[in-house]
C-alpha positions in Angstrom: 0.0 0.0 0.0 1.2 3.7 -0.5 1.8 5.6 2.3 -1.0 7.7 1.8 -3.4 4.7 1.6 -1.9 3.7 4.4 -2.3 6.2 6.8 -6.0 6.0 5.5 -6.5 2.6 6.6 -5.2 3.4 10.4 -6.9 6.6 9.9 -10.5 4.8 9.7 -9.8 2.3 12.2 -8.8 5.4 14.8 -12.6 7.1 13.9 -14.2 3.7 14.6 -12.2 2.8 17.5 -13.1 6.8 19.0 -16.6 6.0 18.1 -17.0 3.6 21.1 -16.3 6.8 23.9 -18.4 9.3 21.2 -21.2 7.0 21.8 -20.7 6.9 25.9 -20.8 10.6 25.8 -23.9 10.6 23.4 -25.6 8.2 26.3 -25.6 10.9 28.6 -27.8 13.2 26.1 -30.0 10.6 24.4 -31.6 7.5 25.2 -29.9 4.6 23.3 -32.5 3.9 20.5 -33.0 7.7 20.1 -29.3 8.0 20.0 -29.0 4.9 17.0 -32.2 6.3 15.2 -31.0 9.9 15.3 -27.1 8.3 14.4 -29.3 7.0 10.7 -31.0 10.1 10.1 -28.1 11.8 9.9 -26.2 9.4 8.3 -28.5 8.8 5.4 -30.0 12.6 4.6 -28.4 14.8 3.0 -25.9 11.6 1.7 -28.9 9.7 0.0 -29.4 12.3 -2.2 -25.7 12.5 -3.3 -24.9 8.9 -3.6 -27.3 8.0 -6.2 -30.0 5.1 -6.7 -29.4 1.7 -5.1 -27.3 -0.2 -6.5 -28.9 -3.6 -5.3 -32.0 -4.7 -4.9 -33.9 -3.3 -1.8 -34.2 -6.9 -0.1 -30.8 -7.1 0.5 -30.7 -3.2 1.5 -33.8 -3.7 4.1 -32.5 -7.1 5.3 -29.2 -5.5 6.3 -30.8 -2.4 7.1 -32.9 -4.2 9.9 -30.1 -6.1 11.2 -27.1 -4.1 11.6 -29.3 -1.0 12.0 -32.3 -2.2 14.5 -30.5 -5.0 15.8 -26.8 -4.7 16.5 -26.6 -1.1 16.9 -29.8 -1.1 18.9 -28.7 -4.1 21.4 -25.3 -2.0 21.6 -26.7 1.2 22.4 -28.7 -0.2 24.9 -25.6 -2.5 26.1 -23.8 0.7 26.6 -26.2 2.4 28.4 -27.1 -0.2 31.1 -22.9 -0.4 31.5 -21.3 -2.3 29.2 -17.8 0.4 29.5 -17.0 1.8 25.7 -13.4 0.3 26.0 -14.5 -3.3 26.7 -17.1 -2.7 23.8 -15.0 -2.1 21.0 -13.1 -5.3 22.0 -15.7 -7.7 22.7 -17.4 -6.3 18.9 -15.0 -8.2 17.0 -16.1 -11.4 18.1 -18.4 -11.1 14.9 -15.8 -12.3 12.5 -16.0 -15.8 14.3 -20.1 -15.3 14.1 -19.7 -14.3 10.5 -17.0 -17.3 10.3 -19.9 -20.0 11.6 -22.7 -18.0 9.9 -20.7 -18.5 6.7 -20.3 -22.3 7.2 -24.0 -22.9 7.6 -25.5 -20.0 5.0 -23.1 -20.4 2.1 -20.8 -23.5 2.6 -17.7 -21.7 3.4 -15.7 -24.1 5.4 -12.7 -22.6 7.6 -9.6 -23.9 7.9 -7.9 -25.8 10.8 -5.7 -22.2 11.3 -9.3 -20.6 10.7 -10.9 -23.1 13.6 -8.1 -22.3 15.7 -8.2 -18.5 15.7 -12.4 -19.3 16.5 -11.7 -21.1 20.3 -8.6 -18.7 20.8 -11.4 -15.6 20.4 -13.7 -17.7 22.4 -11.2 -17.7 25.5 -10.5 -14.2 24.7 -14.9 -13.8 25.3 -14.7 -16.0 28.1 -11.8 -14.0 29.9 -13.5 -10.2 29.4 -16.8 -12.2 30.8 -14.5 -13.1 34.1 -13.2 -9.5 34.7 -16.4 -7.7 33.4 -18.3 -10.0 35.8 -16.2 -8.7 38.8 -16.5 -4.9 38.1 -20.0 -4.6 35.6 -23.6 -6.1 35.1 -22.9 -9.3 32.9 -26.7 -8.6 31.3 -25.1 -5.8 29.3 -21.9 -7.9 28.0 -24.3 -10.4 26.8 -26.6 -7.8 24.9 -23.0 -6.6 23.4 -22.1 -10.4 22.3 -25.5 -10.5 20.6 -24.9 -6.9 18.7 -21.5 -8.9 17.2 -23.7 -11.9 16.6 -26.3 -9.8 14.6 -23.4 -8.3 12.8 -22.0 -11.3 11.5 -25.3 -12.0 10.3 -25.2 -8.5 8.5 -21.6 -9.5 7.3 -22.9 -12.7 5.5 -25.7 -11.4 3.8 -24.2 -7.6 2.8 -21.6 -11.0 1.0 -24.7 -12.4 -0.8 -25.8 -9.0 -1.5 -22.1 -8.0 -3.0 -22.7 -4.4 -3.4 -20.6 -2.9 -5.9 -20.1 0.6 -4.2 -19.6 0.0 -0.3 -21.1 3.9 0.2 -23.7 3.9 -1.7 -25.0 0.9 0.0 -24.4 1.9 3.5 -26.2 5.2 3.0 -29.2 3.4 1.4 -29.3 0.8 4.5 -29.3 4.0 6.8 -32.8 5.0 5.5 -34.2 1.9 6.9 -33.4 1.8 10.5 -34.3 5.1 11.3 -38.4 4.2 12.0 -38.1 1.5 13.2 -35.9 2.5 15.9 -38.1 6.0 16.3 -40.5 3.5 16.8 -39.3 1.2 19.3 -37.9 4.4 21.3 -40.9 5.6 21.8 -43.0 2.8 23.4 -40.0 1.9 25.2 -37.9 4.5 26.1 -41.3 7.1 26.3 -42.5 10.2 24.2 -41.3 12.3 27.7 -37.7 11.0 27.8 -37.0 11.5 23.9 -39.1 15.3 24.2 -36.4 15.7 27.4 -33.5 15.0 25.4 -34.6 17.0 22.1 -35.2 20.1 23.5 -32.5 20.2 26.0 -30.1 19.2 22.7 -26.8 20.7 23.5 -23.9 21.6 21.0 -21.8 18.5 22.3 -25.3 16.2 21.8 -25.4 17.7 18.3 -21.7 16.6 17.7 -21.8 13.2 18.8 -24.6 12.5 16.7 -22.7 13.9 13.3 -19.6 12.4 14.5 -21.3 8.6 14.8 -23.4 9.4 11.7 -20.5 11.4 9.2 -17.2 10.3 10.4 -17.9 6.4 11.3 -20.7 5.8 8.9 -20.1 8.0 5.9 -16.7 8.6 5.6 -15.7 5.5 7.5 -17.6 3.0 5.3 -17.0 5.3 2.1 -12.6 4.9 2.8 -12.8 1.4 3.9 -15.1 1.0 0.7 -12.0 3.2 -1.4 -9.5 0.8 0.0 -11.0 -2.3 -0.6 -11.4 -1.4 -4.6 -7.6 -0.6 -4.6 -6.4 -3.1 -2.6 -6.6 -6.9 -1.3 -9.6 -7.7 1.1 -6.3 -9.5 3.0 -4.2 -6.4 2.8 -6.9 -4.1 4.1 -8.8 -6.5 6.3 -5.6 -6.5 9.0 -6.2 -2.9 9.9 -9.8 -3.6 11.3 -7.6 -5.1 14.6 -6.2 -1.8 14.9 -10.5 -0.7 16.3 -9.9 -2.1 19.9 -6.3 -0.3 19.9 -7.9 3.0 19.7 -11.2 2.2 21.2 -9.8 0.9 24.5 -7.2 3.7 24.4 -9.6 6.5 24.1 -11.7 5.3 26.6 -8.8 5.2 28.7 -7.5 8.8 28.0 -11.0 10.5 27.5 -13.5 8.4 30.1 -10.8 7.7 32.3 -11.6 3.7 31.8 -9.4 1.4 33.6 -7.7 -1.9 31.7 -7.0 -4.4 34.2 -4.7 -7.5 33.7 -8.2 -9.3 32.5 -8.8 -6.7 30.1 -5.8 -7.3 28.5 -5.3 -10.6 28.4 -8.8 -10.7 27.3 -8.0 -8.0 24.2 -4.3 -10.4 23.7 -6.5 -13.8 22.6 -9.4 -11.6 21.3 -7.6 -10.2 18.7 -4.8 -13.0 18.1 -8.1 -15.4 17.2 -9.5 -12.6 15.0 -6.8 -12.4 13.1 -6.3 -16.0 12.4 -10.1 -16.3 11.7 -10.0 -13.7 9.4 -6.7 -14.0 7.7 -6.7 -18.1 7.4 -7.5 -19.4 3.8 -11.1 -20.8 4.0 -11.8 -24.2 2.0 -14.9 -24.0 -0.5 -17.3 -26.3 0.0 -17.3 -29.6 -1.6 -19.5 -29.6 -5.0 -21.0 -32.2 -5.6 -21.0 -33.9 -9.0 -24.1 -34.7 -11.3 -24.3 -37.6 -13.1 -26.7 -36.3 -15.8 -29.0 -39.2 -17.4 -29.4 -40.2 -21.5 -32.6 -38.3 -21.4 -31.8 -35.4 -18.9 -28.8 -34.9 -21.0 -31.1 -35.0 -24.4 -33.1 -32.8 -22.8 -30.7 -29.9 -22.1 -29.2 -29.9 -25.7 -32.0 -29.2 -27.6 -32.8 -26.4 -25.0 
């Protein structure tokens, strides 16, 4: 890679790391679905009038829309909110390329390799150690509601693959259109017309920023560089840098919350990421195809079609 794409590549994984301690401070103007729907809005207006018409069909666009959108932003929102720490959040995330990995098996066949199974049980211990410390110092309710917002992203992962949109942007700012009532919705029988009114009209210029900062820098301009890379470069030369998320996630929450990182936490982010990487990096086998024997007449059949 060039320098300059380079420094790109860290560049977007610094903005998505950050994100995690953007979206703490958001908690403490909006409630968590208000926060995600408000995120979309601004993600997808003015950008869905810049990008273009979709560029896949609009089952794939509300499928994914639905479940990275509704489910695994909404389930993290609220995970953060009920004190799952922004830190441990970013870290415990990428346990979706080992749901996409198992997802992958079952949807479309794509076996993993033995390095590929590996990396999955290393990543699992990695889970199982932030569960231990997070146990001792947080409410293990919220850890699981972050485990299943990486669960519903692998499920996003695996069908945004089936999908195969050919301009990364484009697509994500069309899937940002469909969250946004369904999670106005849900916000308001759950969360109540009084706490979102609350939080509206007592919007602040720091509210107002974390909500263009999750919406324009992570979505927009996050998944429009990442998208840039990945048309110049490798999926395997640009994947790597992804790892680099709980880096600065876990050091800005650090810095800017003032989050400690235990021993735990560490060794927790040390197998996390090592399993990760060998889940994402190790060759994946297809699956086997199996052969057809065509008959006299089946054969007869197709050649005069």
């Amino acid at each position: 890679m060039r320098p300059a794409h380079l420094a790109l590549a860290v560049l977007v994984a610094a903005v998505w790391g950050v994100n995690f301690t953007v979206i703490e401070i958001g908690l403490d103007h909006f409630p968590p679905l208000l926060f995600s729907a408000l995120r979309f809005l601004a993600a997808a207006i003015p950008a869905v009038f810049l990008v273009g018409r979709p560029r896949v069909a609009w089952r794939w666009i509300i499928a994914v829309g639905l479940v990275l959108g509704v489910a695994k932003f909404g389930l993290l929102f609220v995970a953060m909110d009920t004190g799952m720490p922004a830190g441990l959040s970013s870290l415990v995330l990428q346990i979706q390329a080992v749901f996409t990995a198992v997802i992958a098996f079952a949807a479309l066949g794509e076996r993993p390799s033995r390095l590929g199974a590996l990396g999955m049980v290393v990543a699992l211990a990695g889970i199982a150690v932030a569960a231990v410390d997070e146990g001792e110092s947080g409410p293990l309710g919220a850890f699981a509601l972050c485990v299943a917002a990486a669960a519903c992203w692998g499920v996003s992962n695996v069908l945004t693959r089936k999908a195969a949109p050919p301009d990364a942007l484009n697509f994500m700012v069309w899937v940002s259109t469909v969250p946004v009532l369904p999670l106005l919705t849900l916000s308001l029988v759950i969360e109540g017309p009084s706490r979102d009114l609350a939080a509206l009209s007592t919007l602040d210029w720091q509210g107002a920023s974390t909500v263009l900062y999750v919406a324009w820098a992570t979505t927009v301009f996050g998944f429009g560089a990442w998208g840039w890379l990945l048309r110049r470069h490798p999926a395997s030369t640009v994947a790597p840098f992804s790892l680099l998320v709980p880096v600065f996630g876990m050091s800005a929450a650090a810095l800017f919350l003032g989050e400690p990182v235990s021993g735990l936490r560490w060794w927790a982010g040390v197998l996390l990421v090592g399993g990760v990487a060998l889940t994402s990096l190790a060759p994946r086998r297809p699956a086997p195809v199996t052969r057809r024997v065509d008959t006299p007449v089946a054969t007869e059949a197709v050649g005069r079609s």
